[in-house]
SERO-4910 file (N, C-alpha, C, O; in steps of 0.05 Angstrom, whole numbers):
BEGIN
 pado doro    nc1    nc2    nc3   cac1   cac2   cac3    cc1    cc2    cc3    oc1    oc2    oc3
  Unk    A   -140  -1422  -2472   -165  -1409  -2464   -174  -1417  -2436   -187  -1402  -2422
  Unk    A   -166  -1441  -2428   -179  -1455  -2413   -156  -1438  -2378   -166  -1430  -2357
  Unk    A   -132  -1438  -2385   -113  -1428  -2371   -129  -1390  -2367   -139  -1380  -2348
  Unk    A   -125  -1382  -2391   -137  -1351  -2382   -168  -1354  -2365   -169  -1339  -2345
  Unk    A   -189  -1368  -2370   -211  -1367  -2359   -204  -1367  -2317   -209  -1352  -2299
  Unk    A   -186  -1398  -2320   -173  -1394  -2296   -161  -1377  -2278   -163  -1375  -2253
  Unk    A   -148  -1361  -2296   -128  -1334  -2279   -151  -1306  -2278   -146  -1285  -2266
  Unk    A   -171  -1309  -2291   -188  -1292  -2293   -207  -1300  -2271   -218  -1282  -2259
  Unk    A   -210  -1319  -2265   -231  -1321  -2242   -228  -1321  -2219   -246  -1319  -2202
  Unk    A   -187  -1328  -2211   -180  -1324  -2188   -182  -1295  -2182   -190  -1287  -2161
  Unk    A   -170  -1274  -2209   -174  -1247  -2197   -199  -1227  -2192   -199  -1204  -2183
  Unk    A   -225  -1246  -2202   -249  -1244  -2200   -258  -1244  -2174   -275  -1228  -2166
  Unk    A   -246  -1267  -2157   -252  -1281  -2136   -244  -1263  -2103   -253  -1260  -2080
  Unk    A   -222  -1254  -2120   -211  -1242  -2100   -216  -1209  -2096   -208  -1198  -2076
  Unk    A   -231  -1194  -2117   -233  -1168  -2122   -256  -1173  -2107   -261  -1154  -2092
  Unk    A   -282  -1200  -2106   -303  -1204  -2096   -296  -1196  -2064   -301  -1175  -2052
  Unk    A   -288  -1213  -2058   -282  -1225  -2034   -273  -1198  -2019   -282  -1194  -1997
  Unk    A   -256  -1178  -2028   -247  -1158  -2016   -266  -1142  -2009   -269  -1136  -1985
  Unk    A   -289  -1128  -2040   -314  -1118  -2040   -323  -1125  -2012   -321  -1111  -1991
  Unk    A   -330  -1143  -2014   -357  -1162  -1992   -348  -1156  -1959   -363  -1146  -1942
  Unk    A   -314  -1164  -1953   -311  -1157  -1933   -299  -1126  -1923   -294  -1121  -1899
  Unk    A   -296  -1106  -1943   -290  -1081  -1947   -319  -1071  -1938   -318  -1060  -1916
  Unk    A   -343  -1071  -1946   -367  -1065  -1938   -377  -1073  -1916   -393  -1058  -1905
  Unk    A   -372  -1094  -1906   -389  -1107  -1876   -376  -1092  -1858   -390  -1080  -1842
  Unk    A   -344  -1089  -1855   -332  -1069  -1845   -337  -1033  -1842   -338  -1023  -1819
  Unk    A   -340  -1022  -1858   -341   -998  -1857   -363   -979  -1868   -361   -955  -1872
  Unk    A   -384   -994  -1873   -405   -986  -1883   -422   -963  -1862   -437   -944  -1868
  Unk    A   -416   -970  -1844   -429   -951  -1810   -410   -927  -1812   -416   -909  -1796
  Unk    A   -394   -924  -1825   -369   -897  -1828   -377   -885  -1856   -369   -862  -1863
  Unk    A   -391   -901  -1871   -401   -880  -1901   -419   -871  -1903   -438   -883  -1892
  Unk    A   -425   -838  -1919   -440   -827  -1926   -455   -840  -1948   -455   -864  -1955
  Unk    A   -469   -820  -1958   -487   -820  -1985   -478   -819  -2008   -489   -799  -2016
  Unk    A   -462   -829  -2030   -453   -821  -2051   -480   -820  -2067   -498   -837  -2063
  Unk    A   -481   -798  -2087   -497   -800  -2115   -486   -820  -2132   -462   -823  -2133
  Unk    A   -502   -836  -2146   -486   -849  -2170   -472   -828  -2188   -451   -829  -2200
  Unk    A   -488   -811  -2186   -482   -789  -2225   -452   -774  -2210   -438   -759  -2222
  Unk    A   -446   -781  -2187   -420   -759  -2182   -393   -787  -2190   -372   -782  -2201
  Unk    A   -398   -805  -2185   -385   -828  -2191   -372   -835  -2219   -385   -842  -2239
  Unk    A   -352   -831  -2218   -338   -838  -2245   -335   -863  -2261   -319   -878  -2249
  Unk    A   -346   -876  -2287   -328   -903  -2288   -308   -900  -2314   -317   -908  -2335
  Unk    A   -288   -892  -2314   -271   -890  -2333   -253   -911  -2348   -238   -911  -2368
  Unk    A   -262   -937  -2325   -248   -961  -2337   -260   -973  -2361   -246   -983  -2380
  Unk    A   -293   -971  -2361   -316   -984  -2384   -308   -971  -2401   -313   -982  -2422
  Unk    A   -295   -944  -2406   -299   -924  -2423   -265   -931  -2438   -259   -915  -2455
  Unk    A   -253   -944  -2435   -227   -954  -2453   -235   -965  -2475   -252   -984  -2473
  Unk    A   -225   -957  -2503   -230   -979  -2524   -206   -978  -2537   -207   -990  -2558
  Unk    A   -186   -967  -2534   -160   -973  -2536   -139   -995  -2528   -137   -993  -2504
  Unk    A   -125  -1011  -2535    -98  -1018  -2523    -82   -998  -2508    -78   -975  -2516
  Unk    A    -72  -1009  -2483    -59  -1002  -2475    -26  -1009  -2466    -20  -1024  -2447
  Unk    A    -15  -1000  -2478     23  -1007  -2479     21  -1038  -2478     31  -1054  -2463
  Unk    A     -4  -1045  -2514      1  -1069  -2524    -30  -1094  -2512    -40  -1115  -2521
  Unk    A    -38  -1074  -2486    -47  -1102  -2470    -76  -1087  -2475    -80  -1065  -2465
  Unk    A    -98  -1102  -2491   -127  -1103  -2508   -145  -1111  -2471   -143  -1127  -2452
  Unk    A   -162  -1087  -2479   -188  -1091  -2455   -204  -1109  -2468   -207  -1112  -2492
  Unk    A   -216  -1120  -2450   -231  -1138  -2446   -262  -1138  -2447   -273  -1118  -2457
  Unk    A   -278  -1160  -2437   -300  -1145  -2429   -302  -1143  -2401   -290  -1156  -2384
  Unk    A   -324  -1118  -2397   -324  -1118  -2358   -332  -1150  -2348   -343  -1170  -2358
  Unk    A   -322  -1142  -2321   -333  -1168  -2305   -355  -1159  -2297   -358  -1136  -2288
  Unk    A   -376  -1179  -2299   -398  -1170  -2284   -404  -1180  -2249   -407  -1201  -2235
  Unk    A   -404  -1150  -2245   -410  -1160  -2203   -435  -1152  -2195   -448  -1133  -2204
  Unk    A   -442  -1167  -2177   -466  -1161  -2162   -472  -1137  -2148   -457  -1138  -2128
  Unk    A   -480  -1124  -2148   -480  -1093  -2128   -486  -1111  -2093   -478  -1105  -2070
  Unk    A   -497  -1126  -2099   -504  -1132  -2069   -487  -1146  -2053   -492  -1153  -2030
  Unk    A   -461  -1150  -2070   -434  -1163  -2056   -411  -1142  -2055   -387  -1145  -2049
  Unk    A   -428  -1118  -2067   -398  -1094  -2063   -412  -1074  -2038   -435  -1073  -2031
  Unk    A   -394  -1062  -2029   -397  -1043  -2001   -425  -1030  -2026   -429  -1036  -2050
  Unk    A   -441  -1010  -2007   -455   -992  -2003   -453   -963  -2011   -438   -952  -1994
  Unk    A   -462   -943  -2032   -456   -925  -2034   -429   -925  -2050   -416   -904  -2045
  Unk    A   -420   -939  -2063   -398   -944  -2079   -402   -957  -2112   -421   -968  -2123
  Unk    A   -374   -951  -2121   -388   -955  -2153   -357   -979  -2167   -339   -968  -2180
  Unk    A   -355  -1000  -2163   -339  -1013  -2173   -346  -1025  -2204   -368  -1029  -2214
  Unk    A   -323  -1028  -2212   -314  -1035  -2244   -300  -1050  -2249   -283  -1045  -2233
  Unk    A   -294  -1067  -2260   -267  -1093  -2261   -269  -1097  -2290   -291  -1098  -2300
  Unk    A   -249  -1100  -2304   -239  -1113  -2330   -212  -1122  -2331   -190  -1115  -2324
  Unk    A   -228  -1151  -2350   -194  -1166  -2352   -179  -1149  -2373   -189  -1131  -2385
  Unk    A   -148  -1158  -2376   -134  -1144  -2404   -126  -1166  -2416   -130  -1183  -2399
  Unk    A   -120  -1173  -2428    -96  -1189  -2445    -71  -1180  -2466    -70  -1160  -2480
  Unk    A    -53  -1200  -2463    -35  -1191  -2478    -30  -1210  -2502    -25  -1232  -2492
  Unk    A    -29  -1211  -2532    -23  -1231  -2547      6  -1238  -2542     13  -1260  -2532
  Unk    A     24  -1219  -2549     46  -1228  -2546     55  -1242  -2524     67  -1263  -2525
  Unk    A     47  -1228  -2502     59  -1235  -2467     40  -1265  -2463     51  -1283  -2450
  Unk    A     24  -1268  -2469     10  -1279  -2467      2  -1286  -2436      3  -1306  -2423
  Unk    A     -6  -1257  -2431    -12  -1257  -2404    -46  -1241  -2394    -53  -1220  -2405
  Unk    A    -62  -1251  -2374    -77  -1232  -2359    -75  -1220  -2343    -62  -1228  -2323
  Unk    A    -94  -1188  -2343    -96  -1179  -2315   -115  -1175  -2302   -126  -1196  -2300
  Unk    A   -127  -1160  -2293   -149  -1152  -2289   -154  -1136  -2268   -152  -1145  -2246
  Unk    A   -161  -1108  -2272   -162  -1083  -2260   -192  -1080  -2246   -211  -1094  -2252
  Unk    A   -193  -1062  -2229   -215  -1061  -2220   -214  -1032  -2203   -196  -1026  -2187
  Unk    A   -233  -1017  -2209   -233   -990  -2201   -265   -980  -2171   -290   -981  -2173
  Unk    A   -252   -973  -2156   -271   -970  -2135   -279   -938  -2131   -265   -919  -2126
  Unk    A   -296   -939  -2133   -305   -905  -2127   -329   -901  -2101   -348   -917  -2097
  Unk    A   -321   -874  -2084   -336   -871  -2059   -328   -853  -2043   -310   -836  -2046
  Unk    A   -343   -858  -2026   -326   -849  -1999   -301   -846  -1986   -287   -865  -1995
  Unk    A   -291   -837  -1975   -255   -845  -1968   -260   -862  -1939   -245   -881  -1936
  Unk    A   -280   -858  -1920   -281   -878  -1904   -289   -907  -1907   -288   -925  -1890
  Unk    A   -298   -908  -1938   -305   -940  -1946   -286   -951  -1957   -277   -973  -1952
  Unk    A   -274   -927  -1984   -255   -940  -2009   -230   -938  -1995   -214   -957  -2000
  Unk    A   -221   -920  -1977   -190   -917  -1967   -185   -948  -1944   -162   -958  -1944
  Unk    A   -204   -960  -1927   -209   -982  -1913   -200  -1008  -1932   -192  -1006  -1955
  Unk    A   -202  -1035  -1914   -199  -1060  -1915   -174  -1062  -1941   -183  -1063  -1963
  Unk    A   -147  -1061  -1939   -134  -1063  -1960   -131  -1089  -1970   -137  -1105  -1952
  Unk    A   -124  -1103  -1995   -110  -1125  -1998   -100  -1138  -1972   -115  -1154  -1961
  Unk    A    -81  -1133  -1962    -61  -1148  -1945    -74  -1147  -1919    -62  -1148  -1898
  Unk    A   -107  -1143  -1923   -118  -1154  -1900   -142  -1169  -1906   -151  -1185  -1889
  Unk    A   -151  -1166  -1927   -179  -1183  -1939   -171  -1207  -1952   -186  -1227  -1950
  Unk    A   -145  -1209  -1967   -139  -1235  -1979   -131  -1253  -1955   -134  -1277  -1958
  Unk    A   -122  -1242  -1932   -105  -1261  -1905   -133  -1271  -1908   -135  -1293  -1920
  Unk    A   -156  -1260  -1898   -177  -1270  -1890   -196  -1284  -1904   -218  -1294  -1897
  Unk    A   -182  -1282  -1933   -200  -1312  -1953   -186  -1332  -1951   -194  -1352  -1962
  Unk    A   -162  -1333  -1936   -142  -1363  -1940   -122  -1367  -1953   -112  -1387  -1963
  Unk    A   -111  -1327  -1951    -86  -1324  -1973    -66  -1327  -1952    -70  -1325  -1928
  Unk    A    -41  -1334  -1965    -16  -1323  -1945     -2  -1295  -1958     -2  -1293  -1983
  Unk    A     10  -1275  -1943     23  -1260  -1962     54  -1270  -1960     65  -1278  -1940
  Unk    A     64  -1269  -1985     89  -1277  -1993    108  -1255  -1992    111  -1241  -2011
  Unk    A    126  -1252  -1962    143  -1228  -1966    129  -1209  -1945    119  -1218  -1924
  Unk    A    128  -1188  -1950    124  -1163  -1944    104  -1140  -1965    107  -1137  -1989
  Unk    A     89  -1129  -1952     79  -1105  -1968     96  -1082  -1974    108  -1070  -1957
  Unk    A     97  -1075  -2008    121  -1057  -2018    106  -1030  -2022     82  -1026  -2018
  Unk    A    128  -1008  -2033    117   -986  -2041    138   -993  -2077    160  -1004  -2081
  Unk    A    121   -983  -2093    126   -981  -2121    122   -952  -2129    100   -941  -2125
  Unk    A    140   -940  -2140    132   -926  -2154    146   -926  -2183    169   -934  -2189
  Unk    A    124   -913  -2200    122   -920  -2224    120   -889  -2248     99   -876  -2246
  Unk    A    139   -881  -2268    135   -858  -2275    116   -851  -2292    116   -861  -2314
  Unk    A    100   -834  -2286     83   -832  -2309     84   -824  -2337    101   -807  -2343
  Unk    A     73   -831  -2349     80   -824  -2384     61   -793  -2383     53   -788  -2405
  Unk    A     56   -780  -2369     49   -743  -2367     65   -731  -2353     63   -706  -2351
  Unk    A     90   -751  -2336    106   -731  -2321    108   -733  -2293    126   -727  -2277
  Unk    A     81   -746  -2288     76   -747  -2259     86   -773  -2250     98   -788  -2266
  Unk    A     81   -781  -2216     92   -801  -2206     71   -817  -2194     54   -808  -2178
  Unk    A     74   -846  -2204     47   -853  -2195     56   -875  -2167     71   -893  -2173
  Unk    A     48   -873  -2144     55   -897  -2123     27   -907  -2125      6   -898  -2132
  Unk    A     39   -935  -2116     25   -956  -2111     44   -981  -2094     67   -989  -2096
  Unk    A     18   -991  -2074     31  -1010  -2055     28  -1038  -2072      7  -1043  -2085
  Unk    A     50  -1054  -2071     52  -1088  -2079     51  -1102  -2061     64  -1092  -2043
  Unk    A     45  -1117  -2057     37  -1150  -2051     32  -1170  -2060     17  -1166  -2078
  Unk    A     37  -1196  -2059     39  -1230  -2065     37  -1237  -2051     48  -1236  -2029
  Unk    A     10  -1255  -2061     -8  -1274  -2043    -15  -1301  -2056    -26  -1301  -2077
  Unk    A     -7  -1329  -2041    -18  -1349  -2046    -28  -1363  -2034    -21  -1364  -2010
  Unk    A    -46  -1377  -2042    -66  -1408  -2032    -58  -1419  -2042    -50  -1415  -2065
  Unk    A    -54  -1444  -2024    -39  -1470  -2024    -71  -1492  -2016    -84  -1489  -1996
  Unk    A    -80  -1516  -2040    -96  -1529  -2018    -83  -1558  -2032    -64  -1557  -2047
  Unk    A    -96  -1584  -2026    -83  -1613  -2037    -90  -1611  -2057    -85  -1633  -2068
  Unk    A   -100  -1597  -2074    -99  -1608  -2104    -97  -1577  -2125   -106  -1573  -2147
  Unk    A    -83  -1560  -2109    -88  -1530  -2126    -71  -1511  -2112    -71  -1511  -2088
  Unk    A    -53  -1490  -2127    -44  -1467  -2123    -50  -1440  -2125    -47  -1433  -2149
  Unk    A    -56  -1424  -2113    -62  -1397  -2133    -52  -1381  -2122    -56  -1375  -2098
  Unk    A    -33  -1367  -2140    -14  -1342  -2132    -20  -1317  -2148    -27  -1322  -2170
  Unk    A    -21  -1279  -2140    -29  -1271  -2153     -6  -1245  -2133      0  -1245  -2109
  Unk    A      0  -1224  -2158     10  -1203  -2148    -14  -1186  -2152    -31  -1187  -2169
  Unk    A    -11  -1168  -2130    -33  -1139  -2122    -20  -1114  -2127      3  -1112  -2119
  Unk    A    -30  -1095  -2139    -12  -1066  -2136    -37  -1053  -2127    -54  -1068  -2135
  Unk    A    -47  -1036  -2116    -69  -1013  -2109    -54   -993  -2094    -32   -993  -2082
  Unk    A    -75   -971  -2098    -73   -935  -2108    -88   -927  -2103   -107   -943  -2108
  Unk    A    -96   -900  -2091   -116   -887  -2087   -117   -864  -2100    -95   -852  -2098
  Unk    A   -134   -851  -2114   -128   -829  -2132   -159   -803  -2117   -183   -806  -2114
  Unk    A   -140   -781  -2112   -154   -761  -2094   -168   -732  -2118   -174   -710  -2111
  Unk    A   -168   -742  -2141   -182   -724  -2163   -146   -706  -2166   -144   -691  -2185
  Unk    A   -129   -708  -2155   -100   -694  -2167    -83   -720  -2169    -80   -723  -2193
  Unk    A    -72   -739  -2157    -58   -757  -2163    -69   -786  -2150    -87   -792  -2134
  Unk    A    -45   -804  -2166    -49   -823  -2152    -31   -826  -2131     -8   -817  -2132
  Unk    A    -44   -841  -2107    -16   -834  -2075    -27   -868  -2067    -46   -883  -2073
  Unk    A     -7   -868  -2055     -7   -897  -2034      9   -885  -2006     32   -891  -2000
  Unk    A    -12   -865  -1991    -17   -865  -1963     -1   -884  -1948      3   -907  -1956
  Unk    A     11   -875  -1922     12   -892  -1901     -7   -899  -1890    -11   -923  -1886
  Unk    A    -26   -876  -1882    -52   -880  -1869    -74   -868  -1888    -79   -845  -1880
  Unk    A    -88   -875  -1907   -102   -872  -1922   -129   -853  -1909   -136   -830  -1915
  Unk    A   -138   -870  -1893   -164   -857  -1885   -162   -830  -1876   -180   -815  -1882
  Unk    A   -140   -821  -1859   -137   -798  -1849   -123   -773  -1872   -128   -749  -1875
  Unk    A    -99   -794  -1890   -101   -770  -1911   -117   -762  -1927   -115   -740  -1937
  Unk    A   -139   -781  -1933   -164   -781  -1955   -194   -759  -1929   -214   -751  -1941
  Unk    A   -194   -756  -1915   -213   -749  -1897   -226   -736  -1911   -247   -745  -1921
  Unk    A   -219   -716  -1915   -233   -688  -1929   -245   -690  -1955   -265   -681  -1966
  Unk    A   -225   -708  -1963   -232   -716  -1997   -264   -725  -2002   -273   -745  -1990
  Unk    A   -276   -713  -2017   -307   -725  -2029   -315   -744  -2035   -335   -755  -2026
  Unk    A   -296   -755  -2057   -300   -778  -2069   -266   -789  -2075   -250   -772  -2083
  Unk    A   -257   -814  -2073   -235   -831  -2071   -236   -851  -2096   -256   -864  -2101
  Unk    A   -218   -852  -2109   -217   -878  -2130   -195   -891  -2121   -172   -882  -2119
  Unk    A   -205   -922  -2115   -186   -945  -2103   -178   -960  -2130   -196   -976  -2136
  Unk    A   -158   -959  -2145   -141   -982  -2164   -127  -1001  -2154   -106  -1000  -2141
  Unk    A   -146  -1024  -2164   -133  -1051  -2161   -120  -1058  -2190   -135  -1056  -2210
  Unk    A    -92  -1068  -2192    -83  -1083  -2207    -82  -1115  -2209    -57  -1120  -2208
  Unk    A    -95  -1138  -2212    -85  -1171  -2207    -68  -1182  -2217    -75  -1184  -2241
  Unk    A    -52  -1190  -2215    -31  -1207  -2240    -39  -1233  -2225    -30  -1237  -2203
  Unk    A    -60  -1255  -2239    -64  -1277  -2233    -36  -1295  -2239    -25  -1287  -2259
  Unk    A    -20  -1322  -2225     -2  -1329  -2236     -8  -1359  -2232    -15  -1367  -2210
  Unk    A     -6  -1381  -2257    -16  -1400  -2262      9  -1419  -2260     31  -1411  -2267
  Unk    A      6  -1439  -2251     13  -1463  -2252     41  -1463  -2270     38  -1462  -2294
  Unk    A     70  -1464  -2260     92  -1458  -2274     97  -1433  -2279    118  -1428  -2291
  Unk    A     80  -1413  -2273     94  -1388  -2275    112  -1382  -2249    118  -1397  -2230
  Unk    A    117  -1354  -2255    129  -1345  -2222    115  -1318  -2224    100  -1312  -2242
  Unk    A    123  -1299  -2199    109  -1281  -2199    141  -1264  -2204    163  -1264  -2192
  Unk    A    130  -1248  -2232    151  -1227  -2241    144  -1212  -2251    122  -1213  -2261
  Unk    A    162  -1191  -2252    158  -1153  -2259    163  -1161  -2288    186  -1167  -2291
  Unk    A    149  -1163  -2313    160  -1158  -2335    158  -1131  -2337    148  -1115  -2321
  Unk    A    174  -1126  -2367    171  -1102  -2381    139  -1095  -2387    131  -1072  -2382
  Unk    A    125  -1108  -2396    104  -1106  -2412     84  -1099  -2384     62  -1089  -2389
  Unk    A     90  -1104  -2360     73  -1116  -2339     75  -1082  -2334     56  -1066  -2333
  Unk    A    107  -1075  -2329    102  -1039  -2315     88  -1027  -2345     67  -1014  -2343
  Unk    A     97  -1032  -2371     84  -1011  -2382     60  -1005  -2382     49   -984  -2387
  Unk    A     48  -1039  -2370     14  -1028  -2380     -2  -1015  -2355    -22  -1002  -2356
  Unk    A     19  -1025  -2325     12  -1001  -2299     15   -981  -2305     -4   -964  -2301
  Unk    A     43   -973  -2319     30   -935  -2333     13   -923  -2344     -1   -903  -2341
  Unk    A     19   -942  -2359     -6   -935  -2382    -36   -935  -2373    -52   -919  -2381
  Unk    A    -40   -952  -2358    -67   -951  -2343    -78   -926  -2318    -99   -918  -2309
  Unk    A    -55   -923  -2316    -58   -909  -2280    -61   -881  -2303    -79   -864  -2302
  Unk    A    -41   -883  -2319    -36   -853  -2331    -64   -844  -2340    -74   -823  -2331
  Unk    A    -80   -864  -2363   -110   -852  -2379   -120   -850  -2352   -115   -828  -2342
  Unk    A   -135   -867  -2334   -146   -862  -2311   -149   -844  -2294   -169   -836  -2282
  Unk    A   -118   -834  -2296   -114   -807  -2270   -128   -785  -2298   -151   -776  -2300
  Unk    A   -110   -782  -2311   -135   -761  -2335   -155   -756  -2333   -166   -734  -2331
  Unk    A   -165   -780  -2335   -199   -776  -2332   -209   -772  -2310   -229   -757  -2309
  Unk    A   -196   -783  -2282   -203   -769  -2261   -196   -747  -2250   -202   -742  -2226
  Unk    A   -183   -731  -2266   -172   -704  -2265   -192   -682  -2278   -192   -658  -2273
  Unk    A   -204   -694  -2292   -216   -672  -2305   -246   -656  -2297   -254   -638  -2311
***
């Protein structure tokens, strides 16, 4: 328990931390969103998904997320895998939500990225193709490690895409949904692709894009 609370609060920490500096950045480039046009389709899971049980939401402060935006975060778990994750869904603007990616907000909490930024793609269980960019990032300090893989996606109300240049392909777009995936990785793990790890990216991206399709 004591291990999950841990891996849960680094990916807490870091969905914060992106929020906070994703908004100080680009808040002078966003419009007005309505709340009621804003989707949250993540709260709205009460299913398992390919095994891995939602959680409860995390609760965030509105006054540490960008402006005119509607974020969501829940952990998952897995009994068997005995693993967490924790997703987090951004809704807005395309000049707020398509801005500040991972592999620029974690450099700037004191992450290193490990490797290179990837492209993934992943097939969907409706047929479709879902991309999303990866990254691995750790902190190193004298008495602590924390390593965590990233996947994020931007979904334009037809698919999910991972843009070269986001902001300019999203321009036109009304409203943007940014998916973050965390794979927190604890003390003796390593950072790896299981089986269980892509199914429940399908499975997730897949109900999600649904609902934001409709």
């Amino acid at each position: 328990m004591k291990v999950q609370k841990v891996a849960i609060g680094i990916a807490f920490a870091l969905i914060l931390t992106t929020g906070v500096l994703h908004g100080m950045w680009t808040n002078r480039w966003s419009g007005t969103t309505k709340e009621s046009e804003l989707r949250a389709p993540l709260a709205q899971l009460d299913q398992p998904l390919a095994g891995w049980v939602p959680g409860k939401m995390i609760e965030l402060n509105p006054q540490d997320l960008p402006a005119d935006t509607n974020t969501e975060s829940r952990a998952f778990s897995h009994p068997a895998a005995k693993g967490q994750l924790v997703a987090s869904l951004t809704a807005g603007k395309p000049g707020v939500v398509a801005a500040h990616t991972p592999d620029v907000c974690y450099l700037g909490s004191g992450y290193q990225l490990q490797g290179s930024v990837g492209k993934k793609s992943f097939p969907g269980s409706d047929g479709t193709k879902i991309e999303m960019y990866q990254a691995d990032f750790v902190k190193t300090s004298a008495s602590n490690r924390e390593a965590v893989r990233v996947l994020w996606t931007w979904h334009d109300g037809k698919q999910w895409r991972a843009p070269d240049y986001p902001r300019l392909t999203f321009f036109r777009t009304p409203i943007v949904y940014k998916l973050y995936i965390v794979q927190p990785v604890t003390e003796g793990m390593a950072l790896t692709e299981t089986e269980s790890y892509r199914n429940f990216v399908t499975a997730l991206a897949t109900e999600l894009g649904q609902q934001l399709t409709k």
